[in-house]
C-alpha positions as CSV (number, residue, x, y, z in Angstrom):
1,X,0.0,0.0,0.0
2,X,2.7,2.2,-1.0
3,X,1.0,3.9,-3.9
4,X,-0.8,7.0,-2.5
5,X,-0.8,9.0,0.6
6,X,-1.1,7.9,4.3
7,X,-2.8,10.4,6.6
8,X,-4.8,9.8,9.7
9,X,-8.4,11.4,10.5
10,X,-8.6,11.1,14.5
11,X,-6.5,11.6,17.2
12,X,-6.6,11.5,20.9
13,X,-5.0,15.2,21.6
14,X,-5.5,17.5,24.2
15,X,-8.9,18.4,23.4
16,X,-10.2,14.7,24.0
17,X,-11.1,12.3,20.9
18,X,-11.3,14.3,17.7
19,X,-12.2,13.5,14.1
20,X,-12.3,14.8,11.3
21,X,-14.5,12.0,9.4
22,X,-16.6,14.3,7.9
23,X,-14.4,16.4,6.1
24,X,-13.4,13.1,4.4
25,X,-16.1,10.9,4.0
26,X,-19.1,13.2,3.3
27,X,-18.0,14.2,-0.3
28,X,-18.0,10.3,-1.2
29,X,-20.7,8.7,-3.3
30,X,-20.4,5.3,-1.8
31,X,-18.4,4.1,1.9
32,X,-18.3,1.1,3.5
33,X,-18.5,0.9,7.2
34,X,-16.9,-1.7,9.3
35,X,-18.1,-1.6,12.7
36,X,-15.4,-3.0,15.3
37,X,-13.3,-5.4,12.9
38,X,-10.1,-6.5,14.4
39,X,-7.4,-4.6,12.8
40,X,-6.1,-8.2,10.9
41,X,-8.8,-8.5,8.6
42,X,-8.8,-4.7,8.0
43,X,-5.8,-4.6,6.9
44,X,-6.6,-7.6,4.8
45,X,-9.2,-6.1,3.5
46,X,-7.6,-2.7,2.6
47,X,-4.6,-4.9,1.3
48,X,-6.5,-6.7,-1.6
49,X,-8.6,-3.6,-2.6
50,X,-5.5,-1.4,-2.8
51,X,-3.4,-4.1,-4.9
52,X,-6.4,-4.2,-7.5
53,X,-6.2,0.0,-7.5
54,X,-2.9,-0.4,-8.2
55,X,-3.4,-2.6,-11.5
56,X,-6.5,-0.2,-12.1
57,X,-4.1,2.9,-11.7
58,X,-6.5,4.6,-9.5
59,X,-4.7,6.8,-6.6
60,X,-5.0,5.7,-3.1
61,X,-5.4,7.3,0.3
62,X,-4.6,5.2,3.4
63,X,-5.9,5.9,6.9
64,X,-4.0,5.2,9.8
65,X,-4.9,4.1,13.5
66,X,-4.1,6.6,15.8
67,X,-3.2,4.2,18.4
68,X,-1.2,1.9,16.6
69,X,-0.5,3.2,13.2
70,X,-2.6,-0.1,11.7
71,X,-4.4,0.6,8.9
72,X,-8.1,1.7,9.6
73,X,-9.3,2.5,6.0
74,X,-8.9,3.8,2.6
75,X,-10.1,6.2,0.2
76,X,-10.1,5.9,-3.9
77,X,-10.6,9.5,-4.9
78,X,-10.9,8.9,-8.9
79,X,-13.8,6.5,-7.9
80,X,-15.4,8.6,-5.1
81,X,-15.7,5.6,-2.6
82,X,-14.2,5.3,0.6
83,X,-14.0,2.3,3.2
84,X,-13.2,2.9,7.5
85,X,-13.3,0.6,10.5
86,X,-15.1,2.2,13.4
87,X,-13.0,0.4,16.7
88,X,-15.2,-0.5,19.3
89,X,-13.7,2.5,21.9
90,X,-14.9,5.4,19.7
91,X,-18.7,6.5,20.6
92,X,-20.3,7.0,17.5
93,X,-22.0,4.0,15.5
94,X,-25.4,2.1,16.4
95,X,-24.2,-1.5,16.4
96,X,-25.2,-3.5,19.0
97,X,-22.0,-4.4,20.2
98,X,-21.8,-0.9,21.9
99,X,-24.7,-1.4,24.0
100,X,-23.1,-4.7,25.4
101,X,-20.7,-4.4,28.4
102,X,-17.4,-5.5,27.8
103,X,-15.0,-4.7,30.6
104,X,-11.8,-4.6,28.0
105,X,-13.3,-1.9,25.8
106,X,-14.6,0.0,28.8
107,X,-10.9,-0.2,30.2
108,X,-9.6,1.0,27.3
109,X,-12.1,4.1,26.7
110,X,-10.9,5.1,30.6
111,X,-7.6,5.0,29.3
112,X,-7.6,7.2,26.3
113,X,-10.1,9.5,28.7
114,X,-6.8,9.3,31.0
115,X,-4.3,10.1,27.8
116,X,-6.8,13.2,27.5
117,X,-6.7,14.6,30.3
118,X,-2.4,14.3,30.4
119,X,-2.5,15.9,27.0
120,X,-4.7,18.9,28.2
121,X,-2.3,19.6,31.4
122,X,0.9,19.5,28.7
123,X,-1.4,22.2,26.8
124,X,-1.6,24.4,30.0
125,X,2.3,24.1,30.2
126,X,2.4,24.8,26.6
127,X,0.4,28.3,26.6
128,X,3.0,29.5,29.9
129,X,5.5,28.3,27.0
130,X,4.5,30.3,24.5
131,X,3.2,33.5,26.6
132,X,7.7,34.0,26.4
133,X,7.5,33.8,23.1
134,X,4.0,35.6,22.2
135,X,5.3,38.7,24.9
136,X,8.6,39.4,22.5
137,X,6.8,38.8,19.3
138,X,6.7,41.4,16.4
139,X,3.4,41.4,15.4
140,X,3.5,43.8,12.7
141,X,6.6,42.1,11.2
142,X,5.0,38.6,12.0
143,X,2.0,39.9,9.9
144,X,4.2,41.7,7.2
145,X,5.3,38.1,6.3
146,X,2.4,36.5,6.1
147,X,1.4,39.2,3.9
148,X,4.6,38.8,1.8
149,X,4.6,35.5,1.4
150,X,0.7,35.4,0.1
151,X,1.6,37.6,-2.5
152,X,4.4,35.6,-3.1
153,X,2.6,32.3,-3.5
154,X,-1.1,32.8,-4.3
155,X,-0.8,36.8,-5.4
156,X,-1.2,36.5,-9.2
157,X,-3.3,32.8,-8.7
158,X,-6.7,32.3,-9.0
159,X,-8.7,29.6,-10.3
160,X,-12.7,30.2,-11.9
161,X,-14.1,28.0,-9.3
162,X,-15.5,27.7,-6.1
163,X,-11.8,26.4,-3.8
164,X,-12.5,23.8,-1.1
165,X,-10.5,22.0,1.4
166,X,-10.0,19.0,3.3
167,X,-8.8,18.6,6.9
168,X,-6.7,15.8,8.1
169,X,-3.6,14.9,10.5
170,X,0.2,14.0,9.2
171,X,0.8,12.1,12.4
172,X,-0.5,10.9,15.9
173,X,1.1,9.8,19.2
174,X,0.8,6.1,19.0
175,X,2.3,3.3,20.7
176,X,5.5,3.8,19.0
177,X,6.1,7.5,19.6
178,X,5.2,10.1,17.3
179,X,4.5,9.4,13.7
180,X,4.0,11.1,10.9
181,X,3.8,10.9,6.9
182,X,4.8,14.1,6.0
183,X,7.8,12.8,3.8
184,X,5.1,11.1,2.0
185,X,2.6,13.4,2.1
186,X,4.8,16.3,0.1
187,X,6.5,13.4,-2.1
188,X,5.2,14.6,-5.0
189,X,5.5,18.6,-3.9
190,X,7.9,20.4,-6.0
191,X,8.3,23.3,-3.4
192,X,7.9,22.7,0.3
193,X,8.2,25.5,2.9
194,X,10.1,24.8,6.2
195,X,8.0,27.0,9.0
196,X,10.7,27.5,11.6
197,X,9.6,28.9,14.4
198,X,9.0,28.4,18.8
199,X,5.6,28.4,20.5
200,X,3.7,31.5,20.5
201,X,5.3,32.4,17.2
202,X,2.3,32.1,14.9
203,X,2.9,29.3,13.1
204,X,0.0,28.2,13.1
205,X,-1.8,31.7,12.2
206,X,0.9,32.2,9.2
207,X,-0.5,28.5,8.2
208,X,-4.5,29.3,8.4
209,X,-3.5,32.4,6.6
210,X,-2.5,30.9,3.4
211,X,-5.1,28.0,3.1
212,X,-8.1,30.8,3.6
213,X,-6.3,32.4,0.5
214,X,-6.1,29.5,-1.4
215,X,-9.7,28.3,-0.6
216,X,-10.8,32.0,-2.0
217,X,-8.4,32.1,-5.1
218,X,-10.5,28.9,-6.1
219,X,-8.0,26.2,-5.0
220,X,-8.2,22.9,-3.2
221,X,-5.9,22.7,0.5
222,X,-5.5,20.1,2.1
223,X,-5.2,21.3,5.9
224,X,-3.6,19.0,8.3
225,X,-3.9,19.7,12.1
226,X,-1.7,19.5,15.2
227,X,-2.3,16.0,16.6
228,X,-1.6,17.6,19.9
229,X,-3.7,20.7,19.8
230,X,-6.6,19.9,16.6
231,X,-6.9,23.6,16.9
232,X,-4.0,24.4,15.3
233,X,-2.4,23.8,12.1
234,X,0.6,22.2,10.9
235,X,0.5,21.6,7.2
236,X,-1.1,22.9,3.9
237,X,-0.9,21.6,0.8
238,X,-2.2,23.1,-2.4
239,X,-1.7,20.4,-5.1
240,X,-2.5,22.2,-7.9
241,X,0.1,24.6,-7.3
242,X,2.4,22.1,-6.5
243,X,3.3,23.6,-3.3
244,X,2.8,23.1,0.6
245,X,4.2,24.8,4.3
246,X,4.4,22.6,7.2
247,X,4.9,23.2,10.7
248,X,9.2,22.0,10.9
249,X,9.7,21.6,14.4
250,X,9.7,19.0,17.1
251,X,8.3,16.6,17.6
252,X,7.7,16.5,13.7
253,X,11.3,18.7,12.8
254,X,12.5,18.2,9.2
255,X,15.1,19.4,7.2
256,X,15.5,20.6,3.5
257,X,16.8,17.7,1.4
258,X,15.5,18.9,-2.1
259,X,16.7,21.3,-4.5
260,X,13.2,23.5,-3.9
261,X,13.3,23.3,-0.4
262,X,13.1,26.7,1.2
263,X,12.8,27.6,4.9
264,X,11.1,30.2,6.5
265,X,11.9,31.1,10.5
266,X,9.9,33.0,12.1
267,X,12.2,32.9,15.2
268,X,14.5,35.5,13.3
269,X,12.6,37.1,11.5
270,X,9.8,38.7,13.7
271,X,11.0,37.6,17.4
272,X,13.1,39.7,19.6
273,X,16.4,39.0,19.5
274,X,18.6,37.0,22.7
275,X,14.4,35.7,23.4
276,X,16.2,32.3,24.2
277,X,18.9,32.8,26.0
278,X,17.1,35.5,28.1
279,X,14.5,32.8,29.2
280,X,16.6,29.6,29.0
281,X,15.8,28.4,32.6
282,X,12.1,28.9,32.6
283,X,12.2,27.3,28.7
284,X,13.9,24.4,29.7
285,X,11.4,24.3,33.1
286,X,8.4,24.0,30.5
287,X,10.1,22.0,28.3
288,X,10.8,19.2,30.9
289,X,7.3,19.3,33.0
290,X,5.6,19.3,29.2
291,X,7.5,15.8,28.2
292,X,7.1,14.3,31.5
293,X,3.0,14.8,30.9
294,X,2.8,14.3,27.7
295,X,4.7,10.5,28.3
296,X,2.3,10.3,31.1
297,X,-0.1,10.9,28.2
298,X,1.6,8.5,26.1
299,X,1.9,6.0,29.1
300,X,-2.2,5.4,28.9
301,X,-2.4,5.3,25.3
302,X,0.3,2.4,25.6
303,X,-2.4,0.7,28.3
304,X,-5.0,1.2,25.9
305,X,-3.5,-1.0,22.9
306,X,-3.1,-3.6,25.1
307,X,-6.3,-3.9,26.0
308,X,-7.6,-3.4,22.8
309,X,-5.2,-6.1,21.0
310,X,-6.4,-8.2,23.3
311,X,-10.0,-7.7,23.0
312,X,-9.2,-7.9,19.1
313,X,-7.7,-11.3,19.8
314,X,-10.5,-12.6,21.3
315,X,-12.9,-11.2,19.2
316,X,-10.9,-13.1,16.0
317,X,-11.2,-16.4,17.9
318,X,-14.9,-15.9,17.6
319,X,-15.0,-15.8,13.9
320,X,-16.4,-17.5,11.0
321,X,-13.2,-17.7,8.4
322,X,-15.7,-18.5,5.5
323,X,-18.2,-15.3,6.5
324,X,-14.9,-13.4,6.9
325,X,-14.0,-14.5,3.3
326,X,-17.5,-13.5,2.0
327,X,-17.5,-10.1,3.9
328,X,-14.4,-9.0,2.6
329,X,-15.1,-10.2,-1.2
330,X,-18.7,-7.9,-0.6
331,X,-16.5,-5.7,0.7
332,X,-14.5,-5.2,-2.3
333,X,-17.1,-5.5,-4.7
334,X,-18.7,-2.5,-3.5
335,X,-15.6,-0.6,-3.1
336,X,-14.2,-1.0,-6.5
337,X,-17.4,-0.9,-7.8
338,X,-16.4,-4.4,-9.7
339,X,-19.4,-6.4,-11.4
């Protein structure tokens, strides 16, 4: 399933569970809800219908877990149908499996609830965090530059149509750390834009800027939020321009590796100068007390896959491999719109 993009649509961040399901599946003529299938026969599923894309040469989008970075569904654009596995911990769905009490997936929703509530105490460290930056920040200059760049990118653009947008996440915090698909994401990018940057800076801002440009010029963005904070961004991409800006700085720091590459930091351009050095001991105060609760955070989200792979284990003992066979092959059928 290498042929396409990888993206994920939920997160567990600091404003508790958020998805962005909508944004994605709506526009679709035809998706195929799976309610609560173990990850397995997902991935079996989204294995076989992405191999005959391939041969069909239809593009491919690939949802990701959030928790484990499995594969939780896929998306054919050029066919307008879409397919997604609704795990048993998240609320919405009207199968009858949710109104059964099963201690393992009632474990597990306590422990993302848990993950939550570390996440929204590493925010609160992460606003003092930026209040040092936001308190020596240029604003004018800061706004100049978004300004400038516009112009620069999307000034003398326009398309005779209505734009539109899409809003996704490049990563999560999953049981292996951070991940993200930003490398493939911009893969096919010819210019990518390197926001450098601290907290407080405007990142963020300089980011929503541009996509409400390129929405009104009459382009398509594809907006990608902070897994963190959904609130804010960290990458736009406008395809048809063949150009995008991301967010390049830890925990998801990249470096410029192409010819194009180009980096804009907003550190030096619109912060006072000496910021850091003049606040190095309460910086590296914050910085410390926000990792120790976000791998709280991370600790419970750790708790939670284990619970959940083994409720999924179970859960596969208690299947019919011949209904399995038939489901997926349905499945498919509907998906690729074979005969």
């Amino acid at each position: 399933m290498d042929n396409g993009i990888h993206y994920f649509i939920n997160t567990n961040s600091a404003r508790g569970f958020v998805s962005f399901f909508k944004s994605n599946f709506e526009p679709l003529e035809r998706v195929v809800k799976l309610d609560n299938y173990p990850a397995a026969l997902v991935e079996e599923l989204a294995g076989k219908a992405c191999a005959i894309a391939a041969e069909k040469g239809y593009r491919q989008e690939v949802i990701h877990s959030c928790i484990d970075n499995s594969v939780e569904g896929v998306i054919f654009p050029q066919l307008k149908t879409g397919l997604l596995n609704i795990p048993a911990y998240i609320d919405y769905g009207y199968s009858v499996y949710k109104l059964m009490d099963n201690e393992a997936v009632q474990k597990m929703q306590e422990a993302l609830t848990e993950a939550h509530g570390h996440f929204a105490k590493a925010l609160a460290v992460h606003d003092d965090w930026e209040k040092i930056y936001i308190s020596n920040l240029n604003f004018a200059r800061m706004n100049q530059l978004a300004s400038d760049t516009i112009l620069k990118l999307l000034g003398g653009h326009t398309q005779n149509k209505k734009g539109s947008s899409v809003h996704r996440l490049f990563g999560a915090s999953t049981v292996y750390g951070p991940v993200d698909y930003i490398e493939n994401i911009t893969a096919d990018v010819e210019k990518r834009y390197f926001i450098k940057g601290r907290p407080g800076t405007g990142k963020s801002t300089f980011l929503k800027k541009i996509a409400e440009r390129a929405v009104m010029n009459g382009y398509h963005a594809e907006i990608y939020h902070c897994a963190f904070d959904p609130n804010s961004l960290d990458l736009v991409v406008i395809r048809d321009l063949g150009i995008c800006l991301f967010d390049s700085t830890a925990p998801h720091e990249c470096f410029p590796s192409r010819e194009n590459d180009e980096v804009i930091d907003i550190y030096q351009e619109a912060v006072k100068a000496h910021t850091d050095e003049e606040n190095r001991e309460e910086i590296q105060r914050l910085q410390a007390l926000y990792k120790d609760t976000v791998a709280q955070a991370a600790a419970c989200i750790r708790r939670a896959d284990s619970l959940g792979k083994a409720y999924q284990e179970e859960l596969m003992g208690r299947l019919n491999k011949d209904k399995c066979r038939q489901a997926v092959n349905k499945a498919l059928v509907k998906l690729l719109k074979l005969k």
